[in-house]
N, C-alpha and C positions, 0 to 999 in steps of 0.2 A: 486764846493763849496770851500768856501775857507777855513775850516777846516782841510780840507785833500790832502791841497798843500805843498808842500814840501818848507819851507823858502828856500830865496832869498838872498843873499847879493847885497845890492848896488852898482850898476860899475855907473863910471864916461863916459863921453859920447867921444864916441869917432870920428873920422876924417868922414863924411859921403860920400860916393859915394855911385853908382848905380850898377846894379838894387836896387832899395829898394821893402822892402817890410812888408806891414803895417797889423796886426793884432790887428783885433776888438773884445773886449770880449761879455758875455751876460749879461744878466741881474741880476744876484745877484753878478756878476765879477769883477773882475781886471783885470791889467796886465797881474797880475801872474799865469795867469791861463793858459799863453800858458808857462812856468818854463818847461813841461815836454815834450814836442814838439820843442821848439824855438834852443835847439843845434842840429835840424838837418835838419832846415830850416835855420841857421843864417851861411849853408857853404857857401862862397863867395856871399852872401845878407846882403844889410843894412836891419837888423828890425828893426823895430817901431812901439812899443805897446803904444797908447795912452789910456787912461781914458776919453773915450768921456763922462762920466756923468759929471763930473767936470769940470767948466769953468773957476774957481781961483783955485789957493791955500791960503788958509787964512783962518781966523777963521769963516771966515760969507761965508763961501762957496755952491756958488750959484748951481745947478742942471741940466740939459738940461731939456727943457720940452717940447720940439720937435723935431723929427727927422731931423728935416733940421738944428737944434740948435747945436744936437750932429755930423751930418756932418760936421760944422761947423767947430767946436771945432777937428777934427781929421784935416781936412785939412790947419789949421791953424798950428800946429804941425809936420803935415809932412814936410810943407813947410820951418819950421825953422831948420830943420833937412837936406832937399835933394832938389834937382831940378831935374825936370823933372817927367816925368808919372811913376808909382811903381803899382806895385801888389799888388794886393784889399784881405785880408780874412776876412771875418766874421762871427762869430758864432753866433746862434739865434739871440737875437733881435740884437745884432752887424751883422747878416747879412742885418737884415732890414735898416740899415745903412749903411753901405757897397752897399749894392743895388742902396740907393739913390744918393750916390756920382760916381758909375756907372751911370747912368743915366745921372743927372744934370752936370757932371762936367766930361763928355768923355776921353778928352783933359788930362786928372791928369791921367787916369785908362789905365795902359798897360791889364791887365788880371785879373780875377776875382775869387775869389772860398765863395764861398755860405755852410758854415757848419751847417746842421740841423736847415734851414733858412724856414719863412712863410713869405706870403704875407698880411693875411688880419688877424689882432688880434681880431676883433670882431665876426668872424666866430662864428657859435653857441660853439662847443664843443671847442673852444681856449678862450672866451670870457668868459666860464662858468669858468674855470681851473685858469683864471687870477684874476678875480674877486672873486674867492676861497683864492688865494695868498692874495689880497689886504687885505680882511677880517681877514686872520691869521695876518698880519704882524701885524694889529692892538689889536687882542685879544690871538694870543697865537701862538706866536714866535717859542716856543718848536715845536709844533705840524706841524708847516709848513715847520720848519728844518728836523723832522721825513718826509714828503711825499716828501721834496724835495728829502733825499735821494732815498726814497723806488721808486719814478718816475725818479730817476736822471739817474741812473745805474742801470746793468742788474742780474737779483737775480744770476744768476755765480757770478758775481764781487760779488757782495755783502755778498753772506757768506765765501767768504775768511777770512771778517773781524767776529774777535768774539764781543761777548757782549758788552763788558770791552771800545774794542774798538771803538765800534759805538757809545757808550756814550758819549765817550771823544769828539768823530767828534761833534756832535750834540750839545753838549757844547760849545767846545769852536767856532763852529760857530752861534752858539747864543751872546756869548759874544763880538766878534770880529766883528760881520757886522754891518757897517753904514743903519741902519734901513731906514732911511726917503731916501737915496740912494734907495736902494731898491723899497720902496714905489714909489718913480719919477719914477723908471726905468719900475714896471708894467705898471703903468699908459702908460709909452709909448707902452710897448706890447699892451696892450686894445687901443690904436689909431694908432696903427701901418696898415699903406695901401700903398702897393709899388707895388700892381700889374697892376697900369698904367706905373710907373717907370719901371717896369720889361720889359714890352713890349717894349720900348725907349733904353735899354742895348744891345750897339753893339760891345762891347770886349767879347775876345775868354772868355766863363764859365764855371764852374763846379760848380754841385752839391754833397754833400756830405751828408747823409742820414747815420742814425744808426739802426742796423737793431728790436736791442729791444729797441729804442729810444721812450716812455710815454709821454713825458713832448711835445716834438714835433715829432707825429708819421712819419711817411715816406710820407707820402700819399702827406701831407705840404708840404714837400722837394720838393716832386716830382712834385707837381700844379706850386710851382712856376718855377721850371728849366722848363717848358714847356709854360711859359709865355716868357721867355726867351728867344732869336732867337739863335737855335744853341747852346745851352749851354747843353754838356756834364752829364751826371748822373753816382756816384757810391756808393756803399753801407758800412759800412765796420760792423765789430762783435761788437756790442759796441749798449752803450745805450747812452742816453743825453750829458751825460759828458764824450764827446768822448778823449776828451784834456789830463781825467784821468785815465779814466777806457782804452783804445786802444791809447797812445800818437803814437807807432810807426806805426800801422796802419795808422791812420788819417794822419801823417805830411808825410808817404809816398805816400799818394793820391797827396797831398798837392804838394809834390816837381815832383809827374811823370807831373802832370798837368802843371806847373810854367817852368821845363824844359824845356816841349814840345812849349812854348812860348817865353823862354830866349833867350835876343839881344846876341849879341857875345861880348868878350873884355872888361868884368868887372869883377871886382873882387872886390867885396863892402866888408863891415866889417861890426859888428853887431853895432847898437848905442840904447840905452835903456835909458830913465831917471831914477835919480834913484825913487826907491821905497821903502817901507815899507815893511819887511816880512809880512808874514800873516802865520800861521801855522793852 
């Protein structure tokens, strides 16, 4: 959530070599959202966080409204950054994305990792939870900022924070998120279907799974690494918002996995666009 990310300052882009490797957000997401994971994936890797919802920058900025629209839109990106095949992550609906351009576009994908990823968003109980979202976002913003925390993370994580605080998160991400972003981005969770895609995925994968993860239980995680040929499963202490609540957790899943895969004789440097804090 992007209330409770830690701002960002803007870098300028820098020399790009290889390996790269490209991180997909979720669905209420940005960039920013790997900020607490990305200095310890960006040692000797080019990253590249794109904004697959966005396919301008400008005032009239247009939305993805298909996953093949938001694969798109990432390999269009990576491309103006790096040559050659880069490492795939994705978290939730950024895995359903991620999946697809595994699949479709082999040939781009050295290796894969799949973060609290589904295959089929019309499922009954993923279907009911989305279309729950669509109706908040419409009638009461507050309220869907309250569930997304209370299903986001794990009630450890969560009474860390006091009152005072939780206010403020809920707040100012009410304030701060691109609404009709959001709105596109469930819609594609509710038409999200990559588990013929999945089957078609023949780079080395992993799955990554939170163990008190609500929003997308394990069970998802775990349907589709097993649609998967050979694609790897692991777990980590963490609920949804694994990026925030476990960043060193997760990006050490992330880098034993990306190692055990690494060509020899690069030594890439990180490249980011810039962006906008979000607090």
């Amino acid at each position: 959530m992007e209330a409770i990310r830690a701002t960002e300052p803007t870098s300028s882009m820098q020399i790009a070599a290889n390996p790269a490797l490209v991180l997909l957000h979720g669905t209420s997401g940005f960039s920013e959202d790997w900020s607490g994971v990305v200095d310890h994936l960006a040692v000797n890797r080019l990253v590249i966080r794109p904004d697959y919802m966005n396919s301008t920058i400008s005032n009239d900025t247009a939305y993805s409204k298909t996953i093949a629209e938001a694969a798109s839109h990432v390999l269009t990106e990576v491309c103006d950054r790096t040559e050659g095949p880069f490492d795939l992550v994705g978290y939730s609906l950024g895995a359903g994305v991620a999946a697809f351009i595994a699949a479709e576009h082999p040939e781009s994908v050295r290796s894969l990792v799949l973060v609290s990823g589904f295959g089929y968003g019309s499922e009954v109980w993923m279907k009911s939870q989305f279309s729950l979202w669509l109706d908040l976002v419409r009638t009461n913003r507050t309220a869907l900022t309250k569930l997304l925390l209370l299903t986001g993370i794990s009630r450890g994580f969560l009474s860390t924070f006091d009152e005072d605080t939780i206010a403020r998160i809920i707040d100012g991400f009410v304030r701060s998120t691109d609404w009709e972003k959001v709105d596109y981005s469930i819609r594609l969770d509710l038409n999200l279907d990559i588990r013929e895609h999945a089957k078609k995925i023949a780079v080395p994968s992993l799955s990554i799974s939170g163990k008190h993860d609500r929003i997308v239980p394990g069970f998802y995680s775990e349907q589709l690494a097993e649609l998967t040929h050979g694609s790897q499963h692991v777990e980590i202490d963490s609920g949804h918002l694994s990026f925030l609540e476990q960043p060193v957790q997760l990006a050490t899943a992330i880098v034993r996995f990306l190692d055990s895969h690494r060509p020899e004789d690069n030594n890439p440097q990180e490249v980011q666009k810039p962006t906008k804090s979000r607090i």
